[in-house]
C-alpha positions as CSV (number, residue, x, y, z in Angstrom):
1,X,27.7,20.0,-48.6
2,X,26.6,18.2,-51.3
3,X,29.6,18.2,-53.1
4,X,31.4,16.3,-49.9
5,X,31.6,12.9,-49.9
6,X,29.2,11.2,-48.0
7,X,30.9,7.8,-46.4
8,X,29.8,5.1,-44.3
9,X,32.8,3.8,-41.4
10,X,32.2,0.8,-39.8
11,X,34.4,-0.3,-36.9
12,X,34.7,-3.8,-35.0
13,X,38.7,-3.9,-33.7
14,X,37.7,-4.7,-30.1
15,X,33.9,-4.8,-28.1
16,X,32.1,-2.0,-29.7
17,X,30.0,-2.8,-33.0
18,X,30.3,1.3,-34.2
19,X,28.8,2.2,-37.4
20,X,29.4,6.2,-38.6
21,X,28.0,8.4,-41.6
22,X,29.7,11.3,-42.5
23,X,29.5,13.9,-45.7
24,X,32.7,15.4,-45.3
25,X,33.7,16.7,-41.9
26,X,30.1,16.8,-41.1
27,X,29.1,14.2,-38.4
28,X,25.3,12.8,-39.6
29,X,25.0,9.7,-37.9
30,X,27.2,7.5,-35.0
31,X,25.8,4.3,-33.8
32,X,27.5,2.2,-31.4
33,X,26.1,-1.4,-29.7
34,X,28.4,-2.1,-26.9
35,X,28.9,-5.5,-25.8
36,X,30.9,-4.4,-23.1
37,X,29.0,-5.7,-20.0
38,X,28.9,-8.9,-21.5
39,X,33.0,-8.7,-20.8
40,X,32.1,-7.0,-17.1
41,X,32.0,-10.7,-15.2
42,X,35.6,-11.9,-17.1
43,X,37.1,-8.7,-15.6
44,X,38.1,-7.8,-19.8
45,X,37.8,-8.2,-23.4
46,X,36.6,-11.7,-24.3
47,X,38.0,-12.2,-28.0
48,X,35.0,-15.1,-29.0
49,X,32.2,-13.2,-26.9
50,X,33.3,-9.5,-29.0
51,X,33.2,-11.3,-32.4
52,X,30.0,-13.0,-31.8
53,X,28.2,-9.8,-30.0
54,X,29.3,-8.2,-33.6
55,X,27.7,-10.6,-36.1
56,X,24.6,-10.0,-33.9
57,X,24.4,-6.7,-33.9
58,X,25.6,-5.3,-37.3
59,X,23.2,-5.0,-39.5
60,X,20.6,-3.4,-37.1
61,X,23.3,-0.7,-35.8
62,X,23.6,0.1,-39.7
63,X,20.1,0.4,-40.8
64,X,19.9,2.5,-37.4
65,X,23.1,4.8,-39.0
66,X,21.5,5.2,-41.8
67,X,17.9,6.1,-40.3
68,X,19.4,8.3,-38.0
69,X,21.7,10.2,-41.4
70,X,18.5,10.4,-43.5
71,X,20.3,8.8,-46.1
72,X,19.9,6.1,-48.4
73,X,23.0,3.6,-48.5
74,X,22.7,3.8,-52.6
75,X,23.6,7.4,-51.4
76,X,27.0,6.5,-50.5
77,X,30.3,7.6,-51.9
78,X,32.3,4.8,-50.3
79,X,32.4,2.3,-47.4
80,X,35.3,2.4,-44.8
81,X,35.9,-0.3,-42.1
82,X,39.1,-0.7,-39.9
83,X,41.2,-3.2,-41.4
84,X,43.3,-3.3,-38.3
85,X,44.7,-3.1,-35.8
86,X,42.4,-5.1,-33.2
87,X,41.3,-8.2,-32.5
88,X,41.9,-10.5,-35.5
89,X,37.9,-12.0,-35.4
90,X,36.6,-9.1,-34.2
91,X,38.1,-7.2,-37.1
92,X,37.0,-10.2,-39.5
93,X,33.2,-9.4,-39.0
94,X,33.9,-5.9,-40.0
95,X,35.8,-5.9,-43.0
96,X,33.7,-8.8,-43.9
97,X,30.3,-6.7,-43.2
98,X,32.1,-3.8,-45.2
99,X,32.7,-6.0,-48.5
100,X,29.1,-7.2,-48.7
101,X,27.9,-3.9,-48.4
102,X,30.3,-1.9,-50.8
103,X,29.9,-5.0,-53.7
104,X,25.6,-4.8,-53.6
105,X,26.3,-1.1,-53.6
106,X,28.5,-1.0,-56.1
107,X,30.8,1.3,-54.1
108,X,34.4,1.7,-53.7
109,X,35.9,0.2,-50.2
110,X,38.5,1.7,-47.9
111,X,40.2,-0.8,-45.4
112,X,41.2,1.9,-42.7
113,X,43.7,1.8,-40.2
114,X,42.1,2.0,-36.3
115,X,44.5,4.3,-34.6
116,X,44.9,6.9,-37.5
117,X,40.9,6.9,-37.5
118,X,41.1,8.2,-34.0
119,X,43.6,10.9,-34.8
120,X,41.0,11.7,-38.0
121,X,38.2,11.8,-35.9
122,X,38.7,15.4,-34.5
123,X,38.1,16.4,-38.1
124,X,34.5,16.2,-37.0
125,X,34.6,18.1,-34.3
126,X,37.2,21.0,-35.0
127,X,37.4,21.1,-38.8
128,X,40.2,20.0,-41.0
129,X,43.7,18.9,-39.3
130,X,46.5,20.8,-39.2
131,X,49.7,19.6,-41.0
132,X,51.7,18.5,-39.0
133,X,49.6,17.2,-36.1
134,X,51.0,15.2,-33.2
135,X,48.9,13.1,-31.7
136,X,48.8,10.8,-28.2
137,X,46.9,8.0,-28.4
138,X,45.7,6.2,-25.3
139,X,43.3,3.6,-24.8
140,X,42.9,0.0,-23.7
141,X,45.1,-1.2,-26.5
142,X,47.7,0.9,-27.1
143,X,49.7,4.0,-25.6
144,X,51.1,6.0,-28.7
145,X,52.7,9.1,-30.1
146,X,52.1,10.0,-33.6
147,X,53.4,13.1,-35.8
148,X,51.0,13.2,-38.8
149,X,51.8,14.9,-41.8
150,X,49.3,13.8,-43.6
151,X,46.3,11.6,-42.0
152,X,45.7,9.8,-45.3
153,X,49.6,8.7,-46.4
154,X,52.0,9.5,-43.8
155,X,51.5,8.8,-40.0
156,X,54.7,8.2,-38.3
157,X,54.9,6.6,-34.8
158,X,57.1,8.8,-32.5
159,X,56.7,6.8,-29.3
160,X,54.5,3.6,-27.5
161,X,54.0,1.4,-25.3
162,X,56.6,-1.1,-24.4
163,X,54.4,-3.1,-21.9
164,X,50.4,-2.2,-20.5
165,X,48.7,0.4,-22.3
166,X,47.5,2.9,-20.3
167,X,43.9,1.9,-20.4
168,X,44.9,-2.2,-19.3
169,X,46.8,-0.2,-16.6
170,X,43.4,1.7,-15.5
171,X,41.7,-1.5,-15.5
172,X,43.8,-3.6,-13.3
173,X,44.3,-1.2,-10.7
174,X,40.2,-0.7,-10.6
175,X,40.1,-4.6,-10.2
176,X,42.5,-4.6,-7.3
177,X,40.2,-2.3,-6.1
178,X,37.7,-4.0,-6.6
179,X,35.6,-1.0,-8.5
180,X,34.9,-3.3,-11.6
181,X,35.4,-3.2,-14.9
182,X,35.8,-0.9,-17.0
183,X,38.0,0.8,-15.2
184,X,38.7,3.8,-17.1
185,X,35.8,6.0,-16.1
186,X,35.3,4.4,-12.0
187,X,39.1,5.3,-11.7
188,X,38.2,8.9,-12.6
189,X,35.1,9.0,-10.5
190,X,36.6,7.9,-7.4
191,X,40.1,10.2,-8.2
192,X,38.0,13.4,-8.1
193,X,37.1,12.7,-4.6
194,X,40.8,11.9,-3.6
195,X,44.3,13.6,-3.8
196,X,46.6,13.0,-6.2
197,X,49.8,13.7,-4.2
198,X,48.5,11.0,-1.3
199,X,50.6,8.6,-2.7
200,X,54.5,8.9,-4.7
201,X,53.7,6.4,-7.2
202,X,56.4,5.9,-9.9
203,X,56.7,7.3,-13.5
204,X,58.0,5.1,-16.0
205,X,60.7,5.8,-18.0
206,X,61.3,9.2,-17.6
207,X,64.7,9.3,-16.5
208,X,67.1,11.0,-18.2
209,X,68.4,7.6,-20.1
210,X,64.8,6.2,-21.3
211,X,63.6,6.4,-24.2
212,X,62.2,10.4,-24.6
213,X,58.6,9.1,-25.9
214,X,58.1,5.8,-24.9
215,X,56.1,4.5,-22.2
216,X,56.0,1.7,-19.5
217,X,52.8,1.5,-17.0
218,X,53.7,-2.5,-16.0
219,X,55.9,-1.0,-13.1
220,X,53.1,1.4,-11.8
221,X,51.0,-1.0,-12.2
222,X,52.5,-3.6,-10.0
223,X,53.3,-0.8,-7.5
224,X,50.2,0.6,-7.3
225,X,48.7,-3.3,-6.6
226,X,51.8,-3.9,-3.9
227,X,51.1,-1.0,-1.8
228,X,47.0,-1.8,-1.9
229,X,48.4,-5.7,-1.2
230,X,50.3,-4.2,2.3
231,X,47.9,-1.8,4.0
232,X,45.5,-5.2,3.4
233,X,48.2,-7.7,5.0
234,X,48.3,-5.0,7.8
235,X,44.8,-5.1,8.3
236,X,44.5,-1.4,7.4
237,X,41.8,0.3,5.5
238,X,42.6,0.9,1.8
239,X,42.0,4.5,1.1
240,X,40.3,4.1,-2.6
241,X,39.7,8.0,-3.2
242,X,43.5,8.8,-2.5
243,X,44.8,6.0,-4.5
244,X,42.6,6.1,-7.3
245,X,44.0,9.8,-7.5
246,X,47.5,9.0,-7.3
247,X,47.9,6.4,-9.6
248,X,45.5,8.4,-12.2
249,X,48.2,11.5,-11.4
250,X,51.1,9.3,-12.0
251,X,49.6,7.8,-15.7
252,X,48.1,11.4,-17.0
253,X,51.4,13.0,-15.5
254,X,53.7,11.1,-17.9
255,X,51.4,11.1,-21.1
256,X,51.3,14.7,-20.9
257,X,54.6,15.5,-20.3
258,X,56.1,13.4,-23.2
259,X,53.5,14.5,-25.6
260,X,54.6,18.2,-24.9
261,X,58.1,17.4,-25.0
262,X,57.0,15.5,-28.8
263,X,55.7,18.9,-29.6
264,X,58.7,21.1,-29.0
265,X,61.3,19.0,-30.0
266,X,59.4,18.7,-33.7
267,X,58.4,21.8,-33.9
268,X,54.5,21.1,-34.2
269,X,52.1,23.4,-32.4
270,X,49.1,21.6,-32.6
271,X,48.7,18.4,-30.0
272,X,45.4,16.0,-30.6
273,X,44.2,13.6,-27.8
274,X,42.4,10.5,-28.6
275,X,41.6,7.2,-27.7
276,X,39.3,6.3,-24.7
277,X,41.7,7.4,-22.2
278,X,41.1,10.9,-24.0
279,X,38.1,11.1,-22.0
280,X,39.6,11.4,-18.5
281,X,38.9,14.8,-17.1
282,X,42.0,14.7,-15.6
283,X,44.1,14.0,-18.4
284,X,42.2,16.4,-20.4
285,X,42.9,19.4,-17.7
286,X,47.1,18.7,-17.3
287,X,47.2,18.6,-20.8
288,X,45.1,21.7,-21.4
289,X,47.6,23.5,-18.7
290,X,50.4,22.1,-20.0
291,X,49.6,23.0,-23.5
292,X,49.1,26.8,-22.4
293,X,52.1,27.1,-20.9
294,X,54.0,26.1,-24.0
295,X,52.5,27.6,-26.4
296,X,50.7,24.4,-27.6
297,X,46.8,24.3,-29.3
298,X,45.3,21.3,-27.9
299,X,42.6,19.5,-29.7
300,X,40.8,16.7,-27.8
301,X,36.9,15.5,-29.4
302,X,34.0,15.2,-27.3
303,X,34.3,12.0,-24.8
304,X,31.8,9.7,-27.0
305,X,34.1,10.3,-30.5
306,X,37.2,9.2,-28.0
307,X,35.9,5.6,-27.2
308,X,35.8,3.7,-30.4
309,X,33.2,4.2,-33.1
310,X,32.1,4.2,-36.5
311,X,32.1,8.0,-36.7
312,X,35.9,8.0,-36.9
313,X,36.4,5.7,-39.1
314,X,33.6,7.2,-42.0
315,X,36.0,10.2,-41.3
316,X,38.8,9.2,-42.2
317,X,37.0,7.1,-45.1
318,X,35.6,10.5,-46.4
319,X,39.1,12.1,-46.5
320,X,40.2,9.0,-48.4
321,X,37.7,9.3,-50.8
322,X,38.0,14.1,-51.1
323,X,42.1,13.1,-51.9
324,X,41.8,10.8,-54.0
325,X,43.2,7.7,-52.2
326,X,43.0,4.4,-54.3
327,X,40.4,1.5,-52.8
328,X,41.4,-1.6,-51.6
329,X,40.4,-4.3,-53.4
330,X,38.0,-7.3,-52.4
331,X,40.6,-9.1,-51.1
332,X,41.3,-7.1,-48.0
333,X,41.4,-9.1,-44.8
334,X,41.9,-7.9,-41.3
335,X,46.0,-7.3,-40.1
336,X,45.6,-7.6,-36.4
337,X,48.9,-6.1,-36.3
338,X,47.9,-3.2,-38.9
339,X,51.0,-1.1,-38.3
340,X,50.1,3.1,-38.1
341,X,52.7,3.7,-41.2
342,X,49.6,2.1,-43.3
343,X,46.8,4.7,-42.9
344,X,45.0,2.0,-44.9
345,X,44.9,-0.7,-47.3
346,X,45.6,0.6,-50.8
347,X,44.5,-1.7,-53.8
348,X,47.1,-3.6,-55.8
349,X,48.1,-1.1,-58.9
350,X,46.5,-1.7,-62.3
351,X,48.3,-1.4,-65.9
352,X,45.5,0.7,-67.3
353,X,44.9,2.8,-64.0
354,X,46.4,5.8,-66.0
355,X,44.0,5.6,-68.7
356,X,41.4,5.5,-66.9
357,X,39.2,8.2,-66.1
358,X,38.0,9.3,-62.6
359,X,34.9,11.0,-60.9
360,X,31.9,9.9,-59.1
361,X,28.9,10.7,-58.2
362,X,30.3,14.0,-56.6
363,X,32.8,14.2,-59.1
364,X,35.3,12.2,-56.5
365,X,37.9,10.3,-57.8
366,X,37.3,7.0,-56.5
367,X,36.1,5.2,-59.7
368,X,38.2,2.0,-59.1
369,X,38.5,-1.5,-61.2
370,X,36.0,-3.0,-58.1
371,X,33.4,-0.7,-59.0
372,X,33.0,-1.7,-62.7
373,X,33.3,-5.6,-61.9
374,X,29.8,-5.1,-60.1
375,X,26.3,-4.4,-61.9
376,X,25.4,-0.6,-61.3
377,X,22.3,-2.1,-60.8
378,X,21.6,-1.6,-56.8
379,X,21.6,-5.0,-54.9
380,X,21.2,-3.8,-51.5
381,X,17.5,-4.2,-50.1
C-alpha cells in the first residue's frame, strides 16, 4: 500500500463539487457537495449557478476528503482535476482549485480527461482494467462507446451521441411528466411499477443503414412527449408507470444492444458501464443478461462512483502517476470540448527531460520541471 501512489482528484465539469483520495486502486476518501436542487426549479443545469455553488464549496469538501482519508495533503503524490470536458466555468474553478493546491504542495498536477475518469473509476471497485476494455458511457452529457487500450494514452471513441444524451432524454420525458428533475432516478422509480412493452416507442438508429454504434434519443424523445401530448388533448388519463417503463425500455434497449454488438465485432470480452445513467437498475439487468448470453464480463461500479465524483478522477490521477505519465504544466486551462483521444493534458516536452532523473516520494516517476520551480518548503496551511 504504501508503495502506491496516493492522489487527490478533484472534479467540477457540471453541478457536483467531488473531491477523491486514492493510494492506488484503493478508494480512501470521496466527497461530493451537490448543488443540484439548486438547478431543480430551472428544470436543469444552470452554467453560472454550478460555477458559483463550486467556488463555495471547494475548499470545505477537500479538508472533508482529506479528514475522511486520514491523510495529510503534504502526503500527496500528485493532484488530478478534470480538465474537460464539461462546462467551461464550471471546469475553470477546478483546474484553478487544482493549481493552487499542487504549487503550495509542491506536487506534480494531472489535468484529466472527464469521461476516461469514468471508465477508470471501476479500477476502484474491481481491480485493475482489462486491456482492451470497451466501455458505454451514458449520462446527462454524453452517450458514448469507447474501446480502451490503454486508460492512460489511448481511448478511442467507437460510437456517440448525434443529438440528446441519454440522460437529457431521461430528464425531458420526467418533465413532461411532470415527475421533476432529475429525472434519471424518478424515471426508474415509477418504470418498476409499470410495463415496458405498454407502449412501441422507437429505437433510434438501429436500422440496418445507421451508423452500427451511434446513437439518437431526439426522436424518442419527441415521441414519447407526442403520445403523453394526445391522451391529454383527449382528456384521457396519462398512464405514468406504463410510460415511464416504455420509454426507459426503449433507451436501455438500444445502449445495450450496440454495446454488445461493440464487443463482438472487436473482439473485447470485457464491457464497463459508467456514467450516471449506469445506475439505472434497468439498464444494469439487460446489460447483465445480455452480457451472459454472449459470453461478455460486465463491469458496472457501485451507483455513487457512476454519478460524477472526485473518486474517479484521483483514479485515474493515481494511474497517471504508477505509469509514469508526464504532468501538465501550470498553464493548463479547462477544454470544454476535451476530446476522449486526450486521456489528459500532458506537459509541453523539455530539452533536458532525458537527463533528468525520476522518482518520488514512492519512488514514482513524476519528478517534473513544476516541481523544482516551487520551494519544497510546504505552503499549504
Amino acid at each position: 500500500m504504501a508503495d502506491e501512489p496516493l492522489v487527490l482528484g478533484i472534479e467540477t465539469s457540471c453541478d457536483e463539487t467531488g473531491v477523491g483520495i486514492v493510494r492506488g486502486t484503493t478508494l480512501l476518501a470521496d466527497a461530493v457537495a451537490s448543488s443540484v436542487e439548486e438547478h431543480a426549479r430551472f428544470g436543469g443545469v444552470v452554467p453560472e449557478v454550478a460555477s458559483r455553488a463550486h467556488l463555495e464549496a471547494m475548499v470545505p469538501t477537500i479538508e472533508r476528503a482529506l479528514k475522511e482519508a486520514g491523510v495529510s495533503a503534504r502526503d500527496l503524490d500528485g493532484i488530478a482535476v478534470t480538465a474537460g470536458p464539461g462546462l467551461a466555468g464550471a471546469l475553470l474553478v477546478g483546474v484553478s482549485a487544482a493549481k493552487a493546491y499542487a504549487y503550495a504542495l509542491g506536487k506534480p498536477l494531472y489535468g484529466v480527461n472527464h469521461l476516461a475518469s469514468h471508465i477508470c473509476v471501476d479500477q476502484l471497485e474491481h481491480g485493475a482494467l482489462p486491456e482492451p476494455t470497451m466501455a458505454l458511457l451514458v449520462s446527462g452529457g454524453h452517450s458514448s462507446l469507447l474501446l480502451s487500450t490503454d486508460i492512460t494514452a489511448d481511448v478511442r471513441p467507437m460510437g456517440a451521441t448525434i443529438d440528446d444524451a441519454a440522460g437529457e432524454a431521461f430528464d425531458k420525458i420526467a418533465r413532461v411528466l411532470n415527475l421533476g428533475f432529475p429525472g434519471g432516478p424518478v424515471i426508474d422509480r415509477y418504470a418498476r411499477e409499470g410495463d415496458p412493452g405498454a407502449i412501441a416507442f422507437p429505437r433510434g438508429l438501429t436500422g440496418p443503414r445507421d451508423p452500427a454504434y451511434d446513437f439518437s434519443f431526439s426522436g424518442l424523445k419527441t415521441a414519447v412527449a407526442r403520445w403523453i401530448e394526445a391522451r391529454r388533448a383527449a382528456g384521457e388519463e396519462v398512464p405514468v408507470r406504463d410510460v415511464a417503463a416504455s420509454f426507459q425500455e426503449a433507451v436501455v434497449d438500444v445502449l445495450t444492444r450496440k454495446a454488445v454488438r461493440a464487443c463482438k465485432d472487436e473482439g473485447v470480452d470485457h464491457l464497463m458501464i459508467g456514467g450516471g445513467v449506469a445506475a439505472n437498475s434497468r439498464l444494469r439487468a439487460l446489460a447483465q443478461e445480455r452480457c451472459e448470453a454472449a459470453g461478455i464480463r460486465l463491469r458496472v461500479p457501485r451507483p455513487k462512483l457512476c454519478t460524477d465524483n472526485g473518486a474517479m478522477v484521483a483514479a485515474l490521477g493515481a494511474e497517471m502517476v504508477a505509469r509514469g505519465r508526464a504532468a501538465s504544466d501550470w498553464d493548463l486551462s479547462a477544454d470544454s470540448s476535451l476530446p476522449v483521444t486526450d486521456p489528459h493534458v500532458p506537459g509541453r516536452p523539455h530539452a533536458h527531460d532525458g537527463d533528468r532523473g525520476h522518482g518520488g516520494a514512492h519512488g514514482h516517476s513524476h519528478s517534473h520541471d513544476h516541481v523544482h520551480e516551487v520551494s519544497k518548503e510546504n505552503l499549504y496551511s
